[in-house]
C-alpha positions as CSV (number, residue, x, y, z in Angstrom):
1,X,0.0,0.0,0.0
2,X,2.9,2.4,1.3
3,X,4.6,1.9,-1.8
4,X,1.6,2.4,-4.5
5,X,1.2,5.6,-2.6
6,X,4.4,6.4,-3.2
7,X,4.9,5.4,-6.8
8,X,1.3,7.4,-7.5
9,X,2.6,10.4,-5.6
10,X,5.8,10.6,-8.1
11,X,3.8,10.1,-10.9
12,X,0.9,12.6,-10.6
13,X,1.0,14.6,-8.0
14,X,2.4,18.7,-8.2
15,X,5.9,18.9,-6.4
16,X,4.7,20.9,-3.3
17,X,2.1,17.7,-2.8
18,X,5.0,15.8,-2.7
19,X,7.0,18.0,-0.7
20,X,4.0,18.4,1.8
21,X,3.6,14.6,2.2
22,X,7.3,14.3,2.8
23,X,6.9,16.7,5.5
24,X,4.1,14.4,6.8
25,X,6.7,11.3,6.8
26,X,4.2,9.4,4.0
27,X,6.8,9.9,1.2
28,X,10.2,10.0,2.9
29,X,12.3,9.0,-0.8
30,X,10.7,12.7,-2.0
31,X,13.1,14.5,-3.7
32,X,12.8,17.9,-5.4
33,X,12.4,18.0,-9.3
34,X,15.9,19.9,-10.9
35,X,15.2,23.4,-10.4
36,X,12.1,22.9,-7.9
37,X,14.1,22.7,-4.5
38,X,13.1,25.0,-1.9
39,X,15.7,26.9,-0.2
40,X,14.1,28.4,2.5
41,X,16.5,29.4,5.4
42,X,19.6,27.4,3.8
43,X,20.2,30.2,0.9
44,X,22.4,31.8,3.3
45,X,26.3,31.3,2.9
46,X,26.6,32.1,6.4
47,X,25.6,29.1,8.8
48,X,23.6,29.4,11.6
49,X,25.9,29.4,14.3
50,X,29.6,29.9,14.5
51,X,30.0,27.8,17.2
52,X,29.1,24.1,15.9
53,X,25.6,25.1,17.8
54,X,26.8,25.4,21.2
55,X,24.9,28.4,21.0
56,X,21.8,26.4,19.8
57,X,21.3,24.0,22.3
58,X,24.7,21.7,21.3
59,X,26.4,20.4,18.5
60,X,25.2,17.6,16.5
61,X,29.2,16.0,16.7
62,X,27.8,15.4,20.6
63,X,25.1,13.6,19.7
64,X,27.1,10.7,18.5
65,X,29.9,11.5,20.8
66,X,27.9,11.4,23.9
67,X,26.2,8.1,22.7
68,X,29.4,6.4,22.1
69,X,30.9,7.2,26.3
70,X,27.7,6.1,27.3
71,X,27.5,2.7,25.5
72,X,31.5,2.6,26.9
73,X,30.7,4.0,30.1
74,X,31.6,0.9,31.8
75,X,35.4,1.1,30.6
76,X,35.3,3.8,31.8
77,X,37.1,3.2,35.6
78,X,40.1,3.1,37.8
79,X,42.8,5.6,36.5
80,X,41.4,7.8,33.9
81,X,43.2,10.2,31.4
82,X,41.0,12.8,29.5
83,X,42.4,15.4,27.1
84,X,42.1,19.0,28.0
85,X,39.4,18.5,31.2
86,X,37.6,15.7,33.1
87,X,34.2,16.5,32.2
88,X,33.3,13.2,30.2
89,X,35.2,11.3,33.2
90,X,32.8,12.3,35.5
91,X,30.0,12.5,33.7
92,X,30.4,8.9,32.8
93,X,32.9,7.1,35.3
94,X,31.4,8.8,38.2
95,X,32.8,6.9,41.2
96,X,34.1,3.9,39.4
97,X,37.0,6.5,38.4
98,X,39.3,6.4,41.4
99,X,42.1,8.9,39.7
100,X,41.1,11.5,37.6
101,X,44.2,12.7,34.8
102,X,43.7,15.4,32.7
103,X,46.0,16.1,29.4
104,X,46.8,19.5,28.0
105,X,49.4,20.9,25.2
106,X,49.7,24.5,27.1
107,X,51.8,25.0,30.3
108,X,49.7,27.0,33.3
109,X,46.4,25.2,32.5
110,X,44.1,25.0,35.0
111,X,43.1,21.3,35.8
112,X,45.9,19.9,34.0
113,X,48.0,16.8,35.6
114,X,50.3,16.1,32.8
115,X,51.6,18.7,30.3
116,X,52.5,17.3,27.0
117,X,52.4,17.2,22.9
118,X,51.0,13.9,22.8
119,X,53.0,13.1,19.7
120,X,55.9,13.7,22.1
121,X,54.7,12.2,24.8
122,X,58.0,9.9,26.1
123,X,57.5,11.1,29.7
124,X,54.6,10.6,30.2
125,X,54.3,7.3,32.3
126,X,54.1,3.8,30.6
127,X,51.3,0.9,31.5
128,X,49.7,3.5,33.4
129,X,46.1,4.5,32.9
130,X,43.0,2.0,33.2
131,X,41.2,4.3,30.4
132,X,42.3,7.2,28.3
133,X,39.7,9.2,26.5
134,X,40.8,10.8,23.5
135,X,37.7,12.8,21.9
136,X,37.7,15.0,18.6
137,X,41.7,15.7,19.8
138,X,43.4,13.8,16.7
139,X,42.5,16.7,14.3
140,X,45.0,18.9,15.9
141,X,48.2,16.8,15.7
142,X,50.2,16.6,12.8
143,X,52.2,13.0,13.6
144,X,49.4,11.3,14.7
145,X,50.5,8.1,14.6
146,X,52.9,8.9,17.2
147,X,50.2,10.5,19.5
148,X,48.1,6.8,19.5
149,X,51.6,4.9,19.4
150,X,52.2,6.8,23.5
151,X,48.4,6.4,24.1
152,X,48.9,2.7,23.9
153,X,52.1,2.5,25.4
154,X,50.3,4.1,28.5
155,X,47.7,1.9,28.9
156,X,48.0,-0.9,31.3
157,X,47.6,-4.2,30.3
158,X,43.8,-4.9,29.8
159,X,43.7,-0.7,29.8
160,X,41.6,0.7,26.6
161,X,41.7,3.9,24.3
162,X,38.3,5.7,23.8
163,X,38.7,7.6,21.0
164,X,36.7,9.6,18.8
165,X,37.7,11.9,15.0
166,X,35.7,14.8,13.3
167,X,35.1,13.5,9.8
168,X,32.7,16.0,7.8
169,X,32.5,19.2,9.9
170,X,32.8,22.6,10.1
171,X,36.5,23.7,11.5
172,X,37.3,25.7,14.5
173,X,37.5,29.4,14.5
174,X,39.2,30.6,17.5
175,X,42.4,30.0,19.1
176,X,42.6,26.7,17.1
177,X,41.6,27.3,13.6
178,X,45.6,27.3,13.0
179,X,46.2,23.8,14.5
180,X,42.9,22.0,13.0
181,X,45.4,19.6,10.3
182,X,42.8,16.8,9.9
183,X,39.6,15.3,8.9
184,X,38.4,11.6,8.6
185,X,36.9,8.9,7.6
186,X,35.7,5.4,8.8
187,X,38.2,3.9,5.7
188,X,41.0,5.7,6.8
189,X,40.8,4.9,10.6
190,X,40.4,1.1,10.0
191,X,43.6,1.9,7.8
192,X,45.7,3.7,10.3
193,X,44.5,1.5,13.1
194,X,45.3,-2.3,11.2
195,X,49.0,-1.0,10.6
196,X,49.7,0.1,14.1
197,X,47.4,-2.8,16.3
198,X,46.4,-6.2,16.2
199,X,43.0,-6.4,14.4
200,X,41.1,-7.8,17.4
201,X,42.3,-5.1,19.9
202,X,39.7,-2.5,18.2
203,X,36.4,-1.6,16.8
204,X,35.6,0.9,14.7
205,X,32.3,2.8,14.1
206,X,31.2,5.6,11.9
207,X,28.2,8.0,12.5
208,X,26.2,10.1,10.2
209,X,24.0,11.0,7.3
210,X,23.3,13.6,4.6
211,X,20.8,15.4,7.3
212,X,23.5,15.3,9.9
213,X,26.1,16.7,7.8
214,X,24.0,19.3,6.7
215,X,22.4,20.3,10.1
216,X,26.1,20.4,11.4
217,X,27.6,21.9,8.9
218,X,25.1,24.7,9.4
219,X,25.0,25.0,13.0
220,X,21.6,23.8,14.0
221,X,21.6,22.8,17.7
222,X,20.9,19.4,18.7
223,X,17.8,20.6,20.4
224,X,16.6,21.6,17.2
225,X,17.4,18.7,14.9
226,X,15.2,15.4,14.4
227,X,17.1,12.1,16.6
228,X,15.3,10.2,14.9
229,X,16.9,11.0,10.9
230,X,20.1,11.3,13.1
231,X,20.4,7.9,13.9
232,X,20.2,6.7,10.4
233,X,23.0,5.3,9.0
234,X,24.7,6.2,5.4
235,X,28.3,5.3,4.9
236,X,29.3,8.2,2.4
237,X,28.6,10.9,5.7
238,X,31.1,10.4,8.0
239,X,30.3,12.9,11.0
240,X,32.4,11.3,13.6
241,X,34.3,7.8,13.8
242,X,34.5,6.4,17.3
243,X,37.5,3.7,18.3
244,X,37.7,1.6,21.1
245,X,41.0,0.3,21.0
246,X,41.8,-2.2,24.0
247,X,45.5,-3.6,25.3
248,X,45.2,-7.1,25.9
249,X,48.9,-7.5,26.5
């Protein structure tokens, strides 16, 4: 039935009938005639927000982030290690975390335990942390190879790397627009990751869709976007990769 609607929808009806039922979820495969596509609020070169949509109720990136700790959350114990501040260690080790490490390139910051280029990272101690949590940081080093190399030479033996990379996204404009080196894909992880570890040590995962790229790219808060289209999967939008990458010896 759903898909005689559909095929009669197509065939007869005006665009802005098919457009309308889209809108109303009965013809979801709708797409705009050549010519016939309705801009609306995306005619704007500018996006909406500046500020990956902090501004707007959150960044869409977060979304898949935040989803990714919590399915993890368990790992997520003893002696912890977080790039730049703590907050995702608390948030989701709570009191299963009993030391809390944080990481930072810049001498004097507040918070910080260790001080260090992690892709020149020799003193920092070996077979050490339980979990290190490595999110959207990989951009911003140049030898990044080296960077995971020290990450798993860190870990204690049964330890494991959460990780997660920026694939399609806007790029930073304030004090790190200089350093952002990087974007990826799901292809290009699995790559990096089956010439530096043993194949059973990780798994890889890639998030996003055409909707997600676009709503990020744009700015549009989590609050505002649709979790449901978010959640669908299309392989030529990478958003964010996730990696949990575990030391078994």
């Amino acid at each position: 039935m759903k898909s005689n609607l559909k095929a009669t929808l197509k065939k007869y009806a005006p665009n802005f009938i098919n457009r309308f039922a889209n809108r109303l979820n009965m013809y979801p495969d709708f797409t705009p005639a050549e010519g016939k596509i309705n801009w609306g609020d995306f005619k704007s070169v500018k996006p909406f927000s500046n500020y990956f949509g902090f501004d707007r109720g959150g960044p869409i990136d977060r979304y898949y982030i935040e989803n990714f700790l919590e399915a993890e959350k368990g790992i997520i114990k003893g002696n912890v290690l977080e790039i730049a501040n703590n907050a995702y260690t608390l948030k989701y080790g709570g009191d299963k975390v009993t030391k809390s490490d944080v990481l930072h390139v810049h001498e004097g910051t507040i918070g910080a335990t260790y001080i260090a280029d992690l892709s020149k990272a020799d003193h920092l101690p070996s077979t050490h942390f339980d979990c290190i949590i490595l999110t959207q940081t990989l951009q911003y080093i140049y030898d990044y190879t080296s960077a995971l190399k020290h990450c798993y030479r860190m870990l204690k033996k049964g330890g494991t790397l959460l990780m997660t990379v920026p694939g399609i996204s806007p790029i930073e404009r304030g004090d790190w627009h200089k350093s952002w080196l990087w974007s990826f894909n799901e292809t290009l992880i699995n790559k990096i990751f089956t010439e530096l570890f043993p194949s059973e040590n990780f798994k890889i995962q890639g998030y996003g869709n055409v909707y997600a790229a676009m709503s990020f790219l744009h700015g549009i808060g989590l609050v505002e976007a649709d979790q449901a289209k978010l959640d669908i999967r299309d392989t030529s939008y990478d958003i964010v990769i996730s990696v949990r990458l575990n030391k078994n010896s």
